[in-house]
Wavefront OBJ file of the C-alpha trace (Angstrom):
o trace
v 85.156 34.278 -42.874
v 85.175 31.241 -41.032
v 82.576 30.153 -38.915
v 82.834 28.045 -35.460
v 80.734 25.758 -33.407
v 81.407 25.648 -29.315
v 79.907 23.676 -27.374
v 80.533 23.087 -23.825
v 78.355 19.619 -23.179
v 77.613 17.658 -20.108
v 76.770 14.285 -21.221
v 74.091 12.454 -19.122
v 73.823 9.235 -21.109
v 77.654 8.083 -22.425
v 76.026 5.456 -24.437
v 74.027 7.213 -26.921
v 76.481 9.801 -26.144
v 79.365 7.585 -27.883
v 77.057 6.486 -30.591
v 76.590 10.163 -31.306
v 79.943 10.836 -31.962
v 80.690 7.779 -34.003
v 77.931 9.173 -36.244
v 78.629 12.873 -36.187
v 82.376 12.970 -37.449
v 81.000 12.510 -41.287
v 78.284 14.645 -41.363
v 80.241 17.174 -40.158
v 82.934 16.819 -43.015
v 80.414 16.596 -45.374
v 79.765 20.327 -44.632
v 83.146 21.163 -44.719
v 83.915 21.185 -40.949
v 86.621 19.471 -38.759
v 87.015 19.325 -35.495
v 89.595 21.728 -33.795
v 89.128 20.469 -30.532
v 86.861 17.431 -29.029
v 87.097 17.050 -25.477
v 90.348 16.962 -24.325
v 92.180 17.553 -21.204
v 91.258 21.590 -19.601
v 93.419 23.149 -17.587
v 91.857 26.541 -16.127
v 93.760 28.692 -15.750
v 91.622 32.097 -14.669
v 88.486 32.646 -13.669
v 85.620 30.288 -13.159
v 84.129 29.743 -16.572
v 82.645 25.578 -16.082
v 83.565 24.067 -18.825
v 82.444 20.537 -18.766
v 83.948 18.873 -22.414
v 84.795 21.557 -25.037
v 83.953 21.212 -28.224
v 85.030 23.579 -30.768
v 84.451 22.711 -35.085
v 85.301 25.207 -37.670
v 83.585 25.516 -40.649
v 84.663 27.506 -43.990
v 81.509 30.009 -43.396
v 79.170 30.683 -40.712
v 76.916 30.264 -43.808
v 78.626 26.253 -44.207
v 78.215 26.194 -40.234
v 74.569 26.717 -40.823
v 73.620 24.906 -43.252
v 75.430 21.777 -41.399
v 73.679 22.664 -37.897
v 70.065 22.679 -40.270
v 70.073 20.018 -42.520
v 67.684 16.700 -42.613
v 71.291 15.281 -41.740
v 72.233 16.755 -39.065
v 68.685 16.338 -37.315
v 68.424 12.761 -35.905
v 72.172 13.126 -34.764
v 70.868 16.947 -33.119
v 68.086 14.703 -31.523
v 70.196 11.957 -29.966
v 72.694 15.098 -28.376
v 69.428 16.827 -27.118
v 68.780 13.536 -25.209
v 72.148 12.685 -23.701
v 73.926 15.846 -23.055
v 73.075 19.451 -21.663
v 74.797 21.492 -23.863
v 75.772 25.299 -24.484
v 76.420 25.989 -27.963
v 77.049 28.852 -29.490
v 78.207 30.119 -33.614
v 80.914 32.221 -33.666
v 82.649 33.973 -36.760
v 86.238 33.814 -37.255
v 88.724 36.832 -37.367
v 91.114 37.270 -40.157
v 93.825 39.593 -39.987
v 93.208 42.976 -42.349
l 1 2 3 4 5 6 7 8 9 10 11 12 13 14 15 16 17 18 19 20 21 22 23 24 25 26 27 28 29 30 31 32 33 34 35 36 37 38 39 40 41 42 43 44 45 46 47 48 49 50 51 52 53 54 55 56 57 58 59 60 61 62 63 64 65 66 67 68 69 70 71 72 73 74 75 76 77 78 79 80 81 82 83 84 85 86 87 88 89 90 91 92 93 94 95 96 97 98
């Protein structure tokens, strides 16, 4: 079952910010993942959910989504979103259809 990171991020410091995302793209499809959506436009449309940029990346396993989100990769990247953003992320498993 698939496995997906979202993230709803604030970012605080667009410069290391940017640099993060430059970076991030290949670790990420190292592990298998691609992005599904990366901050585009929102349009809400009920309720009052505050959604700053949505992230969403989908990963073949929650297992794969792990792995990515632990490794000695991953960590200096982790670091440098810690210190620019405020961010809510969450792992959620997909649903496939019996």
């Amino acid at each position: 079952m698939r496995g997906y990171l979202v993230g709803n991020i604030v970012v605080r410091d667009r410069a290391v910010f940017e640099r993060y995302g430059r970076e991030v793209a290949s670790v990420i499809k190292a592990f298998g993942g691609r992005y599904l959506v990366r901050g585009g436009a929102i349009a809400p449309v009920e309720g009052d959910l505050p959604i700053a940029r949505l992230v969403i990346v989908e990963f073949p396993s929650m297992a794969d989504l792990r792995q990515f989100y632990d490794s000695p990769e991953y960590a200096p990247l982790l670091q440098m979103r810690i210190d620019s953003t405020t961010s809510n992320i969450i792992f959620v498993e997909g649903y496939e259809a019996p």
